[in-house]
C-alpha positions as MATLAB code, in Angstrom:
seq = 'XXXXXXXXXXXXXXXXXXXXXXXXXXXXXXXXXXXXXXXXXXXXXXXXXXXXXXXXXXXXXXXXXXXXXXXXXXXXXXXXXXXXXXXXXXXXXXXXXXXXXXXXXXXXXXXXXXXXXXXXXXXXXXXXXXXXXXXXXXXXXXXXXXXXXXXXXXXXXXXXXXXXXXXXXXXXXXXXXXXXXXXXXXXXXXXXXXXXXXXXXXXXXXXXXXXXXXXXXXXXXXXXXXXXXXXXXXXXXXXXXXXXXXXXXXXXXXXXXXXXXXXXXXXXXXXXXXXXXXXXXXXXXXXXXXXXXXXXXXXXXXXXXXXXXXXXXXXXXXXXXXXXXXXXXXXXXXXX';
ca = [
      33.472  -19.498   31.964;
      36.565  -19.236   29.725;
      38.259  -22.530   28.639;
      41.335  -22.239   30.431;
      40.036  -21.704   33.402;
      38.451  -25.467   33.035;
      41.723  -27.142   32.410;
      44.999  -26.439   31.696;
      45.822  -29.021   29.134;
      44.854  -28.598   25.495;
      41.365  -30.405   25.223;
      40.574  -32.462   22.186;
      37.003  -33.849   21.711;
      36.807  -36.526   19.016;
      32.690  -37.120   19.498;
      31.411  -34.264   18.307;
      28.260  -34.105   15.714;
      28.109  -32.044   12.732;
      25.144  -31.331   10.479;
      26.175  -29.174    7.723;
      23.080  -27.467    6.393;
      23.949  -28.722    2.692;
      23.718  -32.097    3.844;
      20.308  -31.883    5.634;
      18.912  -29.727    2.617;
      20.053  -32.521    0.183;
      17.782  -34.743    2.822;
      14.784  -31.871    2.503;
      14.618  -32.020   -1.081;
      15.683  -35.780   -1.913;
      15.693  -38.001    0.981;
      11.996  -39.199    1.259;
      12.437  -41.469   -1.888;
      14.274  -43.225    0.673;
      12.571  -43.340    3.526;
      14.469  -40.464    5.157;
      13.325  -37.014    5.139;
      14.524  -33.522    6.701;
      11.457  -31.391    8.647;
      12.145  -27.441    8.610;
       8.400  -27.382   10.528;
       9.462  -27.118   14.291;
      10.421  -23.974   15.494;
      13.817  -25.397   17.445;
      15.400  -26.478   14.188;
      15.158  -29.260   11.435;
      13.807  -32.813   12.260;
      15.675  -35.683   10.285;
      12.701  -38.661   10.419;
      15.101  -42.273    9.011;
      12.063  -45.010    8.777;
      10.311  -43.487   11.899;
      13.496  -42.765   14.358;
      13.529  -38.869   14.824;
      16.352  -36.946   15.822;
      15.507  -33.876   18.421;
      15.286  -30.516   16.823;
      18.964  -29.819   15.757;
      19.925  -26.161   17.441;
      21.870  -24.243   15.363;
      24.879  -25.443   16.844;
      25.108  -28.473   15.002;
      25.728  -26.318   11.610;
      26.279  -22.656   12.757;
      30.046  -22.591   13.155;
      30.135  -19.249   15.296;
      27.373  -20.529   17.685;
      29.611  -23.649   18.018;
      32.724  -22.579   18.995;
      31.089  -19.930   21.340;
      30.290  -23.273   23.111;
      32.935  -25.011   22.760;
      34.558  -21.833   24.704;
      32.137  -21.956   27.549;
      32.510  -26.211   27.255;
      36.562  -25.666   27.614;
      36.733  -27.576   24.451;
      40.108  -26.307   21.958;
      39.323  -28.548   19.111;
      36.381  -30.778   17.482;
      36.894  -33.562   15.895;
      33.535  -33.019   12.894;
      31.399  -36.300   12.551;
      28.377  -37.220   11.015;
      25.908  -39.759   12.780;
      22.060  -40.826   12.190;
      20.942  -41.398    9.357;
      25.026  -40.885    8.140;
      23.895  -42.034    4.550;
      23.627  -45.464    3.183;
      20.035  -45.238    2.590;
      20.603  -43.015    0.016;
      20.718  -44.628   -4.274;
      24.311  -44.757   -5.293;
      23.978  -41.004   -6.731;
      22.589  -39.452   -3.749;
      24.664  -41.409   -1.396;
      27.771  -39.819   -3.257;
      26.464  -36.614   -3.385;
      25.846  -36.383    0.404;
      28.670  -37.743    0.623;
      30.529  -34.846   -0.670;
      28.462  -32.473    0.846;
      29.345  -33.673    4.685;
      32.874  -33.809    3.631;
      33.501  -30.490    1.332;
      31.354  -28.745    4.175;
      34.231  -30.554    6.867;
      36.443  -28.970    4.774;
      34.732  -25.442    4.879;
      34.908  -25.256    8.403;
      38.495  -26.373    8.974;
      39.703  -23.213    6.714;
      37.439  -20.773    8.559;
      38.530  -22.289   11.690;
      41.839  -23.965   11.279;
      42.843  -24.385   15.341;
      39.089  -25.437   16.223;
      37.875  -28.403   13.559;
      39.052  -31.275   12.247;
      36.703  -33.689   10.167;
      36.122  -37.166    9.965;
      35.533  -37.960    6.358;
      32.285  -40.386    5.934;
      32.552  -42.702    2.859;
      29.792  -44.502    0.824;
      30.693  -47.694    2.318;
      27.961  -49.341    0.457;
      29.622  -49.292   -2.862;
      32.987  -50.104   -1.790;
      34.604  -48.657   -5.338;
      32.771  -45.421   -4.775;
      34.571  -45.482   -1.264;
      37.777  -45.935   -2.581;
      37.135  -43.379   -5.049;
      36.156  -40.621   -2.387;
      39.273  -41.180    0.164;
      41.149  -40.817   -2.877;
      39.253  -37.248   -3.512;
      39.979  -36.294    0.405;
      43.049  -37.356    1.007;
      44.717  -34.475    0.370;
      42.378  -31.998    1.274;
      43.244  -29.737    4.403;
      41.332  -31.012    7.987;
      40.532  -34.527    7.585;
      42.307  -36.766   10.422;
      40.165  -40.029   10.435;
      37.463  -41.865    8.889;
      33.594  -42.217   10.530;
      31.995  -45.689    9.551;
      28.794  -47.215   11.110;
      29.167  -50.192   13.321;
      27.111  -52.165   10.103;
      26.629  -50.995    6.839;
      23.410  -51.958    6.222;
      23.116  -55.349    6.295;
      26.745  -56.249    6.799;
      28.742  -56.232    9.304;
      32.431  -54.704    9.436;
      34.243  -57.790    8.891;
      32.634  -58.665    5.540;
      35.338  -58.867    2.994;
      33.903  -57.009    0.380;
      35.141  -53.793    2.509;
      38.929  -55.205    2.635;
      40.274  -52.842    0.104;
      38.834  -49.942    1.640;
      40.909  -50.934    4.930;
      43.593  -51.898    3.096;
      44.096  -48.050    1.784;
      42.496  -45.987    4.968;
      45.469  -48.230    6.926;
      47.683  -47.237    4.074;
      47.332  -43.759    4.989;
      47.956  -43.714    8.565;
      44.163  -43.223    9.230;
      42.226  -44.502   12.363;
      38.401  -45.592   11.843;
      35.682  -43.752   14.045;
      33.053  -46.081   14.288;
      29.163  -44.578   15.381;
      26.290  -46.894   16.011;
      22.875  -46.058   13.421;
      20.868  -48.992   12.906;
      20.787  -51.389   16.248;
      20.156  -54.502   16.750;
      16.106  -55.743   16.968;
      15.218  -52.252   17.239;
      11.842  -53.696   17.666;
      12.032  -54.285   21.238;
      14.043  -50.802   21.708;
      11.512  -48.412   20.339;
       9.844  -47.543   23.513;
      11.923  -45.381   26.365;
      14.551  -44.346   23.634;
      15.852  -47.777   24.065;
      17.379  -47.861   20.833;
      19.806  -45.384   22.206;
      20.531  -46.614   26.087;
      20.824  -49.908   25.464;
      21.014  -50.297   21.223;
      23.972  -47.914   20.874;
      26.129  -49.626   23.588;
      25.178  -53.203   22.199;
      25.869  -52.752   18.749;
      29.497  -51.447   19.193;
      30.274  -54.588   21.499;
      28.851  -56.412   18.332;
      30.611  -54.639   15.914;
      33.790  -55.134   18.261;
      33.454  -58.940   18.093;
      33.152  -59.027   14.542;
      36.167  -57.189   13.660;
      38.020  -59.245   16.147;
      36.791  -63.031   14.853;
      36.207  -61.860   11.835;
      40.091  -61.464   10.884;
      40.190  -57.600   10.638;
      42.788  -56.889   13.155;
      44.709  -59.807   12.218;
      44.588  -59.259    8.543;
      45.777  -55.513    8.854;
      47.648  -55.267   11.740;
      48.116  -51.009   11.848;
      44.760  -50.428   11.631;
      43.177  -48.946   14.527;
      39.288  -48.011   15.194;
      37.678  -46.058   17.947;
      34.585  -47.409   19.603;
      32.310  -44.251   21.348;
      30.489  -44.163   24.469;
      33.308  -46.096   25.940;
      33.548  -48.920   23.991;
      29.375  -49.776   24.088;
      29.133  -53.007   26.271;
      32.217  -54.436   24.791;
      35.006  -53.516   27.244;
      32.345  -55.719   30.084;
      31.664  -58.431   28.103;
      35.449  -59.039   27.592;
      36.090  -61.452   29.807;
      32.428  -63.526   29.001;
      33.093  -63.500   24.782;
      37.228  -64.584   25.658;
      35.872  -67.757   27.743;
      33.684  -68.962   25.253;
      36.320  -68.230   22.319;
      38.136  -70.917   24.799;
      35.787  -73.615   24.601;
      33.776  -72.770   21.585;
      34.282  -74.758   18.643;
      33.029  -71.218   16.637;
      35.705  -69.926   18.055;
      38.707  -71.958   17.107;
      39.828  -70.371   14.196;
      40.934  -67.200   16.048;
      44.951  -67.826   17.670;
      44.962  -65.059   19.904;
      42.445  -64.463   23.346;
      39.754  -61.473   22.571;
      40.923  -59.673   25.421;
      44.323  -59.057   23.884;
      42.996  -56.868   21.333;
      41.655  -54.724   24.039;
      44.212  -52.417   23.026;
      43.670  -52.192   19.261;
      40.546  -49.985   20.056;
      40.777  -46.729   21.346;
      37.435  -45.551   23.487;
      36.055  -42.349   24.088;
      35.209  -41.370   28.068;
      31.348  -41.207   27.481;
      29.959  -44.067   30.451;
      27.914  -41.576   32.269;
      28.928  -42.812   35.314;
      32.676  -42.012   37.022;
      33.217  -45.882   38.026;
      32.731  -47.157   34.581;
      34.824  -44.818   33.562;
      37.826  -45.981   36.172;
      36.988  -49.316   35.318;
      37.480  -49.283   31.643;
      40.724  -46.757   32.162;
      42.335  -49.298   34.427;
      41.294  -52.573   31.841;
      42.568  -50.788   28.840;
      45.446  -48.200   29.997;
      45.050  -44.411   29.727;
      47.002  -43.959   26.687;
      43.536  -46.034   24.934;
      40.699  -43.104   26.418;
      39.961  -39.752   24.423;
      37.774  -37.031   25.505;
      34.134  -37.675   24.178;
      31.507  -35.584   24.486;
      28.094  -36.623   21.842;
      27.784  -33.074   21.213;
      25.449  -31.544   21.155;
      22.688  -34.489   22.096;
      20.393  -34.870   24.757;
      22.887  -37.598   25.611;
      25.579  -35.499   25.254;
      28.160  -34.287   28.064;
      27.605  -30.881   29.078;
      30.386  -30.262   30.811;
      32.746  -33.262   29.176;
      36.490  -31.829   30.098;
      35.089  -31.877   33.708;
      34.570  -35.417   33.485;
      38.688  -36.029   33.252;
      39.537  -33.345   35.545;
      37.253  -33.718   38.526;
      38.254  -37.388   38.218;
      39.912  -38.574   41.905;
      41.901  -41.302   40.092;
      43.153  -39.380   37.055;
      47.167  -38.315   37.347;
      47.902  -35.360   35.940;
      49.651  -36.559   33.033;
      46.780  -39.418   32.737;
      44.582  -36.440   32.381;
      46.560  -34.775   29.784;
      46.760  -38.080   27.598;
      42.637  -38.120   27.886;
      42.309  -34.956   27.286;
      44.467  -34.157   24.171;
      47.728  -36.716   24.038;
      45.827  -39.534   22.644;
      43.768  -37.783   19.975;
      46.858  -36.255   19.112;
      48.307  -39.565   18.471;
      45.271  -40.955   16.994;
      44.630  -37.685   14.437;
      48.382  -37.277   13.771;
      48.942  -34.076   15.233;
];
């Protein structure tokens, strides 16, 4: 199927995994020190094993640049929007971190210039050293392809609003950029090992929580241009709205923070992966259809095969809502 037979509108997905195969080779040769190793042993494709959560084999796909925009083709998909994801890279000693760092992002970089109308790239930063994160958006800011910024919903063992990451925000909203946030280590993933738990329900929960704490923890209040976009449609966060603004109403917690939760509904953006059309109408009509983007977690298990389909087959979606979804916003968002 060609792509614009799919849609008519220019189609913009802004979830879309990358692996670049000098990233997962740093992993092969280095990683286990860590706790985090890279398996060439399965036939389908490498095996990244962070602390005893596997990825599937990752098809070539994920790093072969012709096999990817042959699907994105048959997918109706004009642009990607490159991002890392599990185990991103905070695991890693200072020098490793920085060096995977640079390998994600120079490899971003590789596959913009091959493919200038096709990929964009999210740069990843060692947000773990917050100096060295400063230091490497000041290496890519310049550099051709990067829209955006990917971050973890926690770094480790703090969460988004802690202030030692303030001067990194300060200069990513400085530059006009929006944070992409991806969940990698959930909450009690004790109780979520079993049925790939971690992912169904861990994923969801963790952006709500990582939502929350940017809200009461000052970050949209203290810089006021900064946006971030929460995937698989915002996690649990958009339906636990209206539960976390009545408690920040009679909550003594809570009283620090001027402004209702819900009313910074709209300083997140949220990509359209719900699985599930009426979760999908139901966070369109609490957050407008200028705040969706076209998602699809490619190329996962959990991924959307068919994700432009999702907007267009929609009964409720306007033409011009559809054309915001499906390209406007990211446009906006990636300064296009």
């Amino acid at each position: 199927m060609i792509k614009k037979e799919i849609s008519k509108f220019e189609t913009i997905d802004i979830h879309a995994h990358f692996y670049p195969e000098s990233y997962l080779k740093l992993i092969e040769e280095e990683g286990a020190e860590f706790g985090v190793s890279c398996s060439y042993d399965d036939p389908d494709g490498p095996v990244i094993n962070a602390e005893g959560l596997k990825t599937p084999p990752l098809e070539r796909r994920y790093f072969d640049l012709e096999e990817r925009v042959a699907s994105m083709d048959e997918m109706g998909v004009d642009v990607h929007a490159l991002s890392l994801t599990q185990p991103m890279l905070y695991w890693a000693s200072p020098d490793l971190s920085q060096r995977l760092t640079e390998a994600f992002n120079d490899a971003c970089v590789a596959a913009h210039e091959a493919y200038p109308e096709r990929f964009l790239g999210f740069a990843i930063l060692p947000m773990q050293e917050p100096e060295m994160a400063l230091a490497e958006l000041e290496r890519v800011k310049s550099l051709p392809g990067f829209r955006g910024i990917y971050m973890a919903t926690r770094i480790l063992d703090k969460e988004l609003s802690d202030p030692t990451f303030f001067p990194v925000y300060e200069v990513i909203e400085d530059l006009g950029l929006t944070i992409f946030l991806h969940p990698i280590n959930v909450v009690d993933p004790s109780r979520l090992k079993q049925f790939y738990l971690t992912n169904f329900i861990g994923n969801p929960t963790d952006t709500a929580i990582a939502a929350a704490h940017l809200i009461f923890g000052g970050v949209l209040d203290r810089f006021p241009k900064l946006t971030f976009c929460l995937p698989h449609a915002g996690g649990s966060f958009p339906y636990l709205v209206g539960r976390i603004t009545h408690g920040w109403g009679v909550r003594e917690e809570c009283r620090h923070l001027k402004t209702p939760p819900v009313k910074y509904l709209r300083r997140f953006y949220y990509d359209t992966i719900t699985h599930a059309q009426p979760a999908l109408e139901y966070l369109i009509s609490l957050v407008g259809p200028d705040r969706v983007v076209l998602g699809s977690d490619f190329c996962f298990d959990m991924s959307y095969d068919r994700p432009v389909e999702i907007v267009t087959e929609h009964a409720g979606l306007s033409e011009e809502d559809q054309a915001l979804i499906l390209s406007g916003n990211a446009k906006h968002l990636l300064g296009m």
